[in-house]
C-alpha positions in Angstrom: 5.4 -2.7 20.9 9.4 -2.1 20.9 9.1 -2.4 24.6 7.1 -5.1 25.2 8.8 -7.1 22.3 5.7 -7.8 20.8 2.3 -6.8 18.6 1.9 -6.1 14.6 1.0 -3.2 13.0 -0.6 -2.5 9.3 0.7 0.3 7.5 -0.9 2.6 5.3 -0.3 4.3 2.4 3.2 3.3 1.5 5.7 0.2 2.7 6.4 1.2 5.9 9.3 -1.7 6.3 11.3 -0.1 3.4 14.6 1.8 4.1 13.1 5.4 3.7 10.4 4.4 6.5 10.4 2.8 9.2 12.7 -0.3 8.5 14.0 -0.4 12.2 10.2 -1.9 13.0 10.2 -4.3 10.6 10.0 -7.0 13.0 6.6 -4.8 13.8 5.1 -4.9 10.1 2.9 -7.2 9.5 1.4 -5.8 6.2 0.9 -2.4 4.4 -2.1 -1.1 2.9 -0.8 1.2 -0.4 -2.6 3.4 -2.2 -1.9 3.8 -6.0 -1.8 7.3 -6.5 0.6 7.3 -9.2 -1.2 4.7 -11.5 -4.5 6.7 -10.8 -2.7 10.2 -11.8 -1.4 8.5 -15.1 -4.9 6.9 -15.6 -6.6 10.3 -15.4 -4.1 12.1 -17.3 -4.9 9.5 -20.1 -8.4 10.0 -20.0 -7.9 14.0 -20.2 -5.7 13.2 -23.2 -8.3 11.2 -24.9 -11.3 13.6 -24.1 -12.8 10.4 -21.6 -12.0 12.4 -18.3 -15.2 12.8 -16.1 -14.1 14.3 -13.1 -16.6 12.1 -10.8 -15.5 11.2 -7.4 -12.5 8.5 -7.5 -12.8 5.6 -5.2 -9.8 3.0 -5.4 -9.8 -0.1 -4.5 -7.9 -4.0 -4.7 -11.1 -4.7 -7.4 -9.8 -1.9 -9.4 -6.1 -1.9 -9.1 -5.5 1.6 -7.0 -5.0 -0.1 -3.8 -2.6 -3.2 -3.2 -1.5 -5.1 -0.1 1.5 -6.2 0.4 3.6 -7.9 3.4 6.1 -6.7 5.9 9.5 -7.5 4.9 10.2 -10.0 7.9 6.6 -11.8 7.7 6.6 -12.1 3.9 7.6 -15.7 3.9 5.8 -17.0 7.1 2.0 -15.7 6.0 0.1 -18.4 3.8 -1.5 -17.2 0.3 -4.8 -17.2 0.7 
């Protein structure tokens, strides 16, 4: 994409734009895709504490809170809410 000057991309699993990633593509960034993993680990560390913990396969999602999308740094301001 550097080379042809052109495309977007949709990062996963962390802001790829920010300054420990990949911000020399920001231009590239369209959106990220972030999983949660910290507010789940707090979540089930709660539920441990309070005896609630099941143990059941976790699945997260926007619904539930554990996933979030959020856009590139440079196409923030041009992308319409929805």
């Amino acid at each position: 994409m550097q080379e042809r000057g052109t495309g977007l991309l949709i990062g996963v699993d962390s802001q790829w734009d920010a300054e420990y990633a990949y911000p020399q593509y920001a231009d590239f960034i369209l959106a990220n895709a972030l999983k949660k993993m910290d507010a789940w680990v707090v979540d089930s560390i709660k539920n441990v504490i309070l005896g609630t913990f099941t143990g059941e396969q976790f699945l997260g999602t926007l619904e539930n809170g554990y996933v979030d999308l959020s856009y590139g740094s440079m196409w923030a301001d041009k992308v319409r809410p929805s």
